[in-house]
C-alpha positions in Angstrom: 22.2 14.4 24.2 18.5 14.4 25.1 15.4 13.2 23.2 14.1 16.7 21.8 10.4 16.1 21.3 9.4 13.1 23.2 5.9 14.1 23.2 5.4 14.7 19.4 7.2 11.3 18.0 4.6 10.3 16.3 4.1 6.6 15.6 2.2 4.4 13.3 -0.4 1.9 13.9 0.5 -2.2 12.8 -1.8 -3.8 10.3 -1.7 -7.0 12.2 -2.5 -5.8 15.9 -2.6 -2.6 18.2 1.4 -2.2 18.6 2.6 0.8 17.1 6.2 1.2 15.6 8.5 3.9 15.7 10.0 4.7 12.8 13.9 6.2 13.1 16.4 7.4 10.4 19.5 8.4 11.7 20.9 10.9 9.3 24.8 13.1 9.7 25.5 16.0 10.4 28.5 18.2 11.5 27.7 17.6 15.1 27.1 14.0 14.8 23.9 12.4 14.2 20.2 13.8 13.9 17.8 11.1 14.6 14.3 12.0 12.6 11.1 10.8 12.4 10.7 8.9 9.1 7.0 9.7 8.9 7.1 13.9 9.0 10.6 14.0 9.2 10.4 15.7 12.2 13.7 15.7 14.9 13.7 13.8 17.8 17.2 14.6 18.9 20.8 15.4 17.8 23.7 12.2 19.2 27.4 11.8 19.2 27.5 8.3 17.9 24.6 6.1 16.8 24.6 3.8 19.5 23.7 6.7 22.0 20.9 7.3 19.8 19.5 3.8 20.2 20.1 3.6 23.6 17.7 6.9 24.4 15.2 5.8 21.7 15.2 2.3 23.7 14.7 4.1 27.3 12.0 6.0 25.6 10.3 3.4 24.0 10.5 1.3 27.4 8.7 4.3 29.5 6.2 4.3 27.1 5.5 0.8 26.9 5.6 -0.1 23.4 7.9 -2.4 21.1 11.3 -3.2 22.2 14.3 -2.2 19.6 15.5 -4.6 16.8 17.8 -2.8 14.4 16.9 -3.7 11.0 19.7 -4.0 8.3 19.3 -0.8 5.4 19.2 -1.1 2.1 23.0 -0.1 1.9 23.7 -3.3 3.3 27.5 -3.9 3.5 29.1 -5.3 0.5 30.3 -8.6 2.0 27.1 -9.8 3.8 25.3 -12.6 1.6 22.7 -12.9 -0.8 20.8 -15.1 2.0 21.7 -13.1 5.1 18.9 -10.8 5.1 16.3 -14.5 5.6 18.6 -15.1 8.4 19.7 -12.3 10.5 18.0 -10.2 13.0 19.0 -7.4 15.3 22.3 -6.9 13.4 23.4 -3.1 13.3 24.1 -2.4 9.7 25.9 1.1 9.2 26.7 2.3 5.8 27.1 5.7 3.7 24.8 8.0 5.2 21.9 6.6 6.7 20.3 3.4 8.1 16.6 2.8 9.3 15.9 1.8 12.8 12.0 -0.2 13.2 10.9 -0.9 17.1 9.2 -3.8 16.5 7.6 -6.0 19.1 10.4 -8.3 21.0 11.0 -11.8 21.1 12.0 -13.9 24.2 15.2 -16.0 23.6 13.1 -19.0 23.7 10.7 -17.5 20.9 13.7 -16.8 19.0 15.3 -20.1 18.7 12.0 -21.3 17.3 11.7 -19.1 15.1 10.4 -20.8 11.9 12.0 -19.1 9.8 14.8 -19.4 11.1 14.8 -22.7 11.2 14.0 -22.8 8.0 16.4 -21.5 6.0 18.8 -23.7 4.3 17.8 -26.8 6.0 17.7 -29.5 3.5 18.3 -29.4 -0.3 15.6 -27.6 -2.2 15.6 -28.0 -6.2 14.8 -24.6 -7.0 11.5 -25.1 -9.7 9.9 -27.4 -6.1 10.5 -24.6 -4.2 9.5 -21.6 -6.6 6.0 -24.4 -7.0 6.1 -24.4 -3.4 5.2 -20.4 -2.7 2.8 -20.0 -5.6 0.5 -23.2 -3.6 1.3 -21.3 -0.4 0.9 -17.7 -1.8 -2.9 -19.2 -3.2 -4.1 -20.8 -0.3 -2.9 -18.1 1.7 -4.5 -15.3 0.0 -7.7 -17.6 -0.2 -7.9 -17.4 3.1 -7.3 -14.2 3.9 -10.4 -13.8 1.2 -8.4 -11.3 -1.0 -10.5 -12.1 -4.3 -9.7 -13.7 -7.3 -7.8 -11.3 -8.9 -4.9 -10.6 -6.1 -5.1 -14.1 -5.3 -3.3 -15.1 -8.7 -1.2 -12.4 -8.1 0.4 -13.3 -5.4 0.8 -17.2 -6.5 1.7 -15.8 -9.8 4.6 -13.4 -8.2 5.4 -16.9 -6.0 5.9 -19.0 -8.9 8.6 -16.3 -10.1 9.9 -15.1 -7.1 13.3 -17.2 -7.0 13.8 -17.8 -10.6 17.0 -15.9 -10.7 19.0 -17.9 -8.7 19.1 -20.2 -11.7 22.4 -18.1 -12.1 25.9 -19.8 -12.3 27.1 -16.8 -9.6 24.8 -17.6 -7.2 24.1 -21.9 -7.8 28.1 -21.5 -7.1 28.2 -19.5 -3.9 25.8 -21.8 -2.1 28.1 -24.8 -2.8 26.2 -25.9 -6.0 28.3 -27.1 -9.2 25.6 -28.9 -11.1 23.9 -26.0 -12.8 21.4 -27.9 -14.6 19.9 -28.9 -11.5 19.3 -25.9 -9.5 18.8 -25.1 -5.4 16.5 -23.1 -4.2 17.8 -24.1 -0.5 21.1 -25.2 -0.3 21.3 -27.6 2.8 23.7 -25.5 4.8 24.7 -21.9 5.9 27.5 -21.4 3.5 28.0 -18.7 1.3 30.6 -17.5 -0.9 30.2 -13.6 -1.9 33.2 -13.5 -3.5 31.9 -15.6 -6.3 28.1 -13.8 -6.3 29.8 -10.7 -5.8 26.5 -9.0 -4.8 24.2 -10.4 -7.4 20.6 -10.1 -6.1 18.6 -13.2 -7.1 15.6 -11.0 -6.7 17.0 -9.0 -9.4 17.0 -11.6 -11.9 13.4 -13.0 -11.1 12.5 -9.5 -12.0 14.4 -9.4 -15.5 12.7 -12.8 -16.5 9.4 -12.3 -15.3 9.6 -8.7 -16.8 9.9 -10.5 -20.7 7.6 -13.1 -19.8 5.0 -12.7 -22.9 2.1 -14.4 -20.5 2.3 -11.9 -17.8 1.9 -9.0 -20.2 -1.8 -9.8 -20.0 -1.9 -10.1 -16.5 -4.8 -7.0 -15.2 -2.4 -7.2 -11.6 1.4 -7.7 -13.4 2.7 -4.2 -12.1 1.7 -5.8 -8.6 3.3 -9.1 -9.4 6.7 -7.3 -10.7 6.8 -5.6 -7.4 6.2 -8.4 -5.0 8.6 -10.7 -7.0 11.7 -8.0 -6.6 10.8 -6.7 -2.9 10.3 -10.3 -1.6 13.3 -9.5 0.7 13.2 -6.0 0.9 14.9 -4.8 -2.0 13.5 -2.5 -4.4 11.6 -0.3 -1.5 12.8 1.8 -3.3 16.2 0.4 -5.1 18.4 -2.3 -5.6 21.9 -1.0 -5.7 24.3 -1.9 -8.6 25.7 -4.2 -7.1 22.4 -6.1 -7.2 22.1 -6.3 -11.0 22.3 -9.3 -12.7 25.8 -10.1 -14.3 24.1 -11.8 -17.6 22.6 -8.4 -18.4 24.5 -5.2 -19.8 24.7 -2.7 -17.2 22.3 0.1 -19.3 19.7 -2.6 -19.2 20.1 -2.7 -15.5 19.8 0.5 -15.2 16.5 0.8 -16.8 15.0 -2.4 -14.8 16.2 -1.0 -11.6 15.2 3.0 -12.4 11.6 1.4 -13.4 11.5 -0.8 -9.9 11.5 2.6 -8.1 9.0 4.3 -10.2 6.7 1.2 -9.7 7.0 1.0 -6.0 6.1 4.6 -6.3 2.9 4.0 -8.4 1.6 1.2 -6.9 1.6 3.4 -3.4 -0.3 5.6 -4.7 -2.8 3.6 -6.0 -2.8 0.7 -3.1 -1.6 2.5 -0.5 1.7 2.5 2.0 -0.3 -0.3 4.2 -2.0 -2.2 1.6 1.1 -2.4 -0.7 3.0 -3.8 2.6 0.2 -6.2 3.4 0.0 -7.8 0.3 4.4 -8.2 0.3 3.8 -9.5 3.6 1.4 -12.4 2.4 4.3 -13.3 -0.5 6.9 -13.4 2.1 4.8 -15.3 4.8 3.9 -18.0 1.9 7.5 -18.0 1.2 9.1 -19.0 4.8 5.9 -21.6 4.7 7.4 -23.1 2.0 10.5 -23.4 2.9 9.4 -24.7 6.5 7.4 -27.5 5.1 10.6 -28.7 3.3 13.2 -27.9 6.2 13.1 -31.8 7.6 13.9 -33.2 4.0 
């Protein structure tokens, strides 16, 4: 089928440049799929199978001249990717249940790619993980320093660094990177290796959110809804959920519940009092501080 209303797609400026991004959920229906706009929720057309949807969302996106595709992997992620595949993967189709989100997002030649630093950054070395966590709170400070964000936000976003990988201090997930001394934690493991079956879904992000959430110095902290937030969406959970497969395996599951049923109604709050663009801003600066990190540490 046909894009239905080429002309009103409406897309949204970046905060970084003059791109824009179109912004696609592909939903089901009893003739298929309806792809919508996910700002206004307005149709732009009805497809047989996803992929024909791409395709005429790519031709479309190519006659007018803006961002190339790159399929980004939902929030229903399927069960038996890794806790470290989302810092890894890009342009991977993810479907699951009923939905998955499309972003157009400016392209990358195959030489750009294979430099990515990132990337290249990811498991390279072995990281002990309180070096690494020390790491992104000096990157997070000096970044937001720079980018003149005042004092306030500036300790947030160290503050949310210096938490932001405390729970893979679990035995699940020290395990499934290949880790057996779990009095010394990784942060990074020194290879690409992953065992699932023994994290069984266990979000690390989860757990950095449970113990930052009893820390008794944070309480105090005039930002510590802010740093919750960044801590638990520093790879793209928690905007708005983390499934329960996520939850931490220490925990009883009605605590769970509650972390992860609060996580949502913080997400909501702090967009309303931040902003959409703002609130992504500031998670970008955490996870920019956090693949600086891990670069600086990646020939170790």
């Amino acid at each position: 089928m046909a894009i239905d209303n080429a002309k009103d797609i409406q897309t949204v400026d970046d905060v970084a440049d003059e791109k824009t991004w179109l912004r696609v959920v592909f939903e089901p229906n009893e003739k298929g799929w309806a792809a919508k706009n996910l700002i206004g929720d307005e149709v732009i057309g009805g497809f047989d199978e996803i992929d024909e949807g791409i395709n005429a969302i790519e031709k479309l996106m190519r006659e007018k001249e803006t961002p190339k595709i790159c399929i980004h992997q939902s929030q229903a992620a399927d069960d038996s990717s890794s806790d470290e595949a989302d810092e890894i993967e890009e342009g991977v189709i993810s479907v699951k249940r009923k939905s998955f989100v499309a972003y157009f997002v400016a392209p990358k030649s195959p030489e750009r790619f294979l430099r990515d630093d990132d990337l290249n950054s990811i498991n390279v070395g072995k990281v002990p993980l309180e070096i690494h966590n020390a790491d992104v709170e000096n990157y997070a400070r000096c970044l937001a320093g720079r980018l003149n964000l005042g004092t306030d936000l500036i300790d947030a976003l160290a503050t949310a660094g210096k938490w932001h990988d405390v729970g893979k201090n679990r035995p699940c997930w020290q395990r499934a990177i290949g880790n057996n001394d779990l009095l010394k934690p990784l942060a990074k493991s020194g290879h690409h290796r992953f065992n699932n079956n023994l994290n069984k879904g266990y979000r690390h992000e989860f757990g950095s959110l449970i113990e930052a959430e009893a820390d008794k110095t944070l309480k105090a902290h005039p930002h510590r809804e802010l740093i919750l937030h960044l801590i638990a969406t520093h790879h793209g959970w928690a905007r708005p959920h983390f499934p329960q497969r996520a939850f931490d395996p220490r925990q009883p599951k009605p605590f769970s519940l509650k972390t992860a049923n609060y996580a949502m109604k913080r997400f909501i709050n702090l967009q309303n009092k931040l902003g959409w663009w703002q609130l992504a801003y500031l998670e970008a600066v955490l996870k920019a501080a956090d693949a600086m990190a891990s670069r600086e540490r990646a020939g170790e």
